[in-house]
N, C-alpha and C positions, 0 to 999 in steps of 0.2 A: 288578801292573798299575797305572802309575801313572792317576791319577783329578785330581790338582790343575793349573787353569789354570797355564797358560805364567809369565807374572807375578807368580804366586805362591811362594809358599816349598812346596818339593816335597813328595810323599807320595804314599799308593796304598792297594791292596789285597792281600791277599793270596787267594786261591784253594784252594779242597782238595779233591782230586781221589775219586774212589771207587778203587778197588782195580786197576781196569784203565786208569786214564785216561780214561774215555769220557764221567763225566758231572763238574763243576764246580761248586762250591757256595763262597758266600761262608766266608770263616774271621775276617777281621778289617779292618776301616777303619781310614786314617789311619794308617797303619804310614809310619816316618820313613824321608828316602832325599832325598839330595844330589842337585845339578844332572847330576851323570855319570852317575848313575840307579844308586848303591850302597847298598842297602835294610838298615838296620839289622836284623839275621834273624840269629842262630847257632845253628848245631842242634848239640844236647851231643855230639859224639863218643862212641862206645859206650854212649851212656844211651837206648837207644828211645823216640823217643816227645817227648822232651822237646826244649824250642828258647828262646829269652830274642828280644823284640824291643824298637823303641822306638816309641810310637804319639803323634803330636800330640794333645795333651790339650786342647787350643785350636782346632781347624782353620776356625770362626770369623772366631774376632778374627786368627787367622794369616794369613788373609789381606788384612786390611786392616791390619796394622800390622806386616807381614812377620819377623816374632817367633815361633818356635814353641815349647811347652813342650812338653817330653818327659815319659814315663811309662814305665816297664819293666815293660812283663810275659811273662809265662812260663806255656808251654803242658807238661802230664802226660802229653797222648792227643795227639797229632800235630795240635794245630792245630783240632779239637774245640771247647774252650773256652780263654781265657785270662784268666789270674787276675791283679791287681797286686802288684811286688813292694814288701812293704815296705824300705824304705832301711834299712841299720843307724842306730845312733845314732851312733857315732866310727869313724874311720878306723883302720887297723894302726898309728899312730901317736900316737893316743885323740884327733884332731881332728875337732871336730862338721863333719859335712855341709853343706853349705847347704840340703839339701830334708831334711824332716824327717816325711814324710806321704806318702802312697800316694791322697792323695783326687783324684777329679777322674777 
C-alpha cells in the first residue's frame, strides 16, 4: 500500500494478513517501490517463511531532499518481524562495498 505524497520519492507498507485473509495488520513501513508502483519484496522460493526487502532508512529528509537511503532486510516468520542485513565486507571479486554498516 503505497503511503508517500505524489511529489515525493515513492514507498509504502506492507500488510499481513491472518490465515484466512479476513483480518490485516501492519508488517513494515517505508518499504522501497518506484514510480510504476514495483516494490522492492522477494520471497525465497522453496524457503517458507522467509523474503529480503528494501526500506527507506531516511523517509524524512527523503522527502525533502528527494534522495532515498535503502536498508535490506529480511524476514524468518512471513513478515512477523524483520531484521537488518548486514552487508559483507568485499565483493566475489574482494572489492569493498561502499555501505559498510547495517545502522539506521
Amino acid at each position: 500500500m503505497t503511503l508517500s505524497d505524489p511529489n515525493a520519492p515513492a514507498w509504502g507498507t506492507i500488510l499481513k494478513s491472518n490465515s484466512n485473509g479476513t483480518y490485516f495488520g501492519l508488517s513494515i513501513d517505508h518499504v522501497n517501490r518506484n514510480e510504476r508502483g514495483y516494490v522492492d519484496f522477494e520471497k525465497m522460493t522453496g524457503l517458507d517463511g522467509i523474503a529480503l526487502i528494501n526500506v527507506v532508512s531516511n523517509p524524512n529528509e527523503a522527502t525533502v531532499s528527494k534522495k532515498k537511503l535503502l536498508q535490506t532486510r529480511i524476514t524468518h516468520n512471513d513478515g512477523g518481524t524483520w531484521e537488518r542485513v548486514t552487508p559483507p565486507l568485499v565483493d566475489s571479486l574482494g572489492n569493498k562495498y561502499a555501505c559498510s554498516d547495517a545502522v539506521s
